[in-house]
VOGU-3710 file (C-alpha; in Angstrom, 3 decimals, decimal comma):
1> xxxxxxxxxx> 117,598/-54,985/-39,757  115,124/-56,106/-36,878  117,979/-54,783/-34,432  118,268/-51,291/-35,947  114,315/-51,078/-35,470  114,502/-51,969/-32,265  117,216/-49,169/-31,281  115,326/-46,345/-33,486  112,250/-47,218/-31,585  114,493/-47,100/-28,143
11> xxxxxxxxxx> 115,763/-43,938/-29,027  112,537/-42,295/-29,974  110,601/-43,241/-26,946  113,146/-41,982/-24,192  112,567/-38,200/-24,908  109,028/-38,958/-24,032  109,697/-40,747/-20,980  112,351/-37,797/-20,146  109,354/-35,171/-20,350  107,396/-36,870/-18,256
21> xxxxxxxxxx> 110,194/-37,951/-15,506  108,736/-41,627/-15,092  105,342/-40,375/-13,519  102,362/-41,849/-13,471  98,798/-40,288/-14,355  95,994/-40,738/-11,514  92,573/-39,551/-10,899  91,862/-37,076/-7,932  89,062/-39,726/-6,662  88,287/-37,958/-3,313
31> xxxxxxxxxx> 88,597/-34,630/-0,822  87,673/-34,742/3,063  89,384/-32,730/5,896  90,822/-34,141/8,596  92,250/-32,870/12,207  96,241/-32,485/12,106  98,953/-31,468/14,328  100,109/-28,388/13,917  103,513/-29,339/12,361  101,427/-31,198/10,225
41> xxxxxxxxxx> 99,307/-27,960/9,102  98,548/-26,619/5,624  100,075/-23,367/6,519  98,643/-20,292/7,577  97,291/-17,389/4,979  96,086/-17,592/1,828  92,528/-18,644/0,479  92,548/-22,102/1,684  93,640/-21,889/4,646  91,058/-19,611/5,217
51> xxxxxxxxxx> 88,796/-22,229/4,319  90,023/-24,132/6,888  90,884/-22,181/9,833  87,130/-21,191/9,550  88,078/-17,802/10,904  87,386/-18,615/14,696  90,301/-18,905/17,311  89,193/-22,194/18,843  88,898/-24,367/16,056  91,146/-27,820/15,273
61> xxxxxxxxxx> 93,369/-27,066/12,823  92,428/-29,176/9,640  94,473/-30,871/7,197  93,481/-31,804/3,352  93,748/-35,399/2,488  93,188/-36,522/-1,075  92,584/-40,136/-2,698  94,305/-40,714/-6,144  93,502/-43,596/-8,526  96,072/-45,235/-10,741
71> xxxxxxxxxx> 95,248/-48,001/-13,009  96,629/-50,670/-10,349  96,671/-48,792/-6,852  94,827/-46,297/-4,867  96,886/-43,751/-3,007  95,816/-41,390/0,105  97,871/-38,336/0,324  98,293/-35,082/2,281  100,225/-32,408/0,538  102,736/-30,205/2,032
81> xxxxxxxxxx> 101,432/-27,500/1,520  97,729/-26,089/1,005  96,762/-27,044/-3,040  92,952/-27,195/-4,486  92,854/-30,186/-6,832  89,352/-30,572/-8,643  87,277/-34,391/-7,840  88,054/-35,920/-11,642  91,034/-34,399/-12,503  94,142/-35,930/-13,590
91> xxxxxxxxxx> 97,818/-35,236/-12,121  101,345/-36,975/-12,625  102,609/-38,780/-9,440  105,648/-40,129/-8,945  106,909/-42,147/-5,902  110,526/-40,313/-4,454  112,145/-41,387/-1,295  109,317/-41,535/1,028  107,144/-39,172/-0,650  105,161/-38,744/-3,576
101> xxxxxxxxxx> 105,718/-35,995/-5,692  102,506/-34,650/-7,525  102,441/-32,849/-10,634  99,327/-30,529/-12,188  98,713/-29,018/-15,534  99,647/-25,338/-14,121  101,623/-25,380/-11,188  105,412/-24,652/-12,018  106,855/-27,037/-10,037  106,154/-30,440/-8,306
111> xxxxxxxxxx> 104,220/-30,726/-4,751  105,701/-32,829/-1,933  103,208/-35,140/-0,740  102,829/-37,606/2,786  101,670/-41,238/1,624  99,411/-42,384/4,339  98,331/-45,319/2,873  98,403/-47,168/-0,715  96,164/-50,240/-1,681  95,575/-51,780/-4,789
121> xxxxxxxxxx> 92,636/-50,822/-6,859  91,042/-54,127/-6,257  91,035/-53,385/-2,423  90,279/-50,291/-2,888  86,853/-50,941/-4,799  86,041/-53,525/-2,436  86,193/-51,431/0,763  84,087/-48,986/-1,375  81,365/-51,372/-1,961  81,376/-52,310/1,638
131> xxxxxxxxxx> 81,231/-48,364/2,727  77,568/-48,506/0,353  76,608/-52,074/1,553  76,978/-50,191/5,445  74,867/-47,102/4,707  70,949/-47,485/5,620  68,708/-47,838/3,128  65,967/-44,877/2,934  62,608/-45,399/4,357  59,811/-46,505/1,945
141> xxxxxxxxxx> 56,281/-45,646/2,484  53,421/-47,227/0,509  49,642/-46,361/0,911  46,878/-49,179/1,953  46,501/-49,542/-1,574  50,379/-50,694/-2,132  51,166/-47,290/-4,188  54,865/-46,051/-2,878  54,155/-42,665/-1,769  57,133/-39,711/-0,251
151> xxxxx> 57,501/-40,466/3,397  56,347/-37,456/5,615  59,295/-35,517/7,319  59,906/-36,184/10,861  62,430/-33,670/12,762
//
C-alpha cells in the first residue's frame, strides 16, 4: 500500500516539474551598466538601446548586467539581447550548457544569458555588508550646546 502512494505521488508531481522545465525562481536583486565590446552589445534599435547609446556618436557602448538571487546562490548575468527586468521581480532560471536561460511572466520564449560570475548567497551578503562597512559615514554637525543640527552645504 505504502508503495502505491509513493508512485501516485511520483506520478502527480512530474507534470509540475514538466511545466516548469527544472528552473529555478530568483529575485532580480540589481541593474548597473557596464562598458562592452561591441560583439558583446545589446543590439542596436529599439527603446533600450536607446537608453543606452545615449544618442551621441562618441559614446562607449554599454552593456546591461543584472544580479539574481536564488535561495542558495547569487548569479551576475548579461543577457543576449536588450530585456528590462524590474529590481524585485521574480524570473525562472535555469543553468544550460554554459548559459543560463531566463524565463519572465510575459515573454514567449526563454532569454540566453552570459554567467559572469555565481557565488553563494552567504558570500554574496557578506561582500554586501563590506560594500556598506566601505562607504563614508555622513558628516554630523552639533551646535555648542550639543543639539545635532543639518550641516551647511559646501560646493
Amino acid at each position: 500500500m505504502k508503495t502505491c502512494w509513493i508512485l501516485v505521488l511520483l506520478c502527480s508531481s512530474l507534470p509540475a516539474l514538466a511545466l516548469s522545465g527544472g528552473m529555478e525562481k530568483a529575485t532580480v536583486q540589481s541593474m548597473r551598466k557596464v562598458p562592452c565590446m561591441e560583439t558583446q552589445s545589446t543590439g542596436h534599435g529599439g527603446f533600450i538601446s536607446g537608453l543606452l547609446d545615449g544618442g551621441s556618436p562618441g559614446m562607449v557602448n554599454e552593456c546591461i548586467e543584472y544580479e539574481l538571487r536564488t535561495d542558495k546562490v547569487s548569479y551576475i548575468i548579461r543577457p543576449n539581447r536588450a530585456i528590462l527586468l524590474l529590481l524585485g521581480g521574480n524570473v525562472l532560471i535555469k543553468l544550460a550548457d554554459s548559459e543560463l536561460l531566463l524565463r519572465t511572466s510575459n515573454a514567449p520564449k526563454d532569454i540566453r544569458c552570459a554567467v559572469l560570475a555565481m557565488s553563494l548567497r552567504s558570500e554574496a551578503e557578506k561582500r554586501d555588508r563590506e560594500r556598506e562597512r566601505a562607504r563614508p559615514a555622513p558628516p554630523r554637525c552639533y551646535t555648542e550646546s550639543g543639539q545635532e543640527i543639518p550641516c551647511p552645504y559646501e560646493p
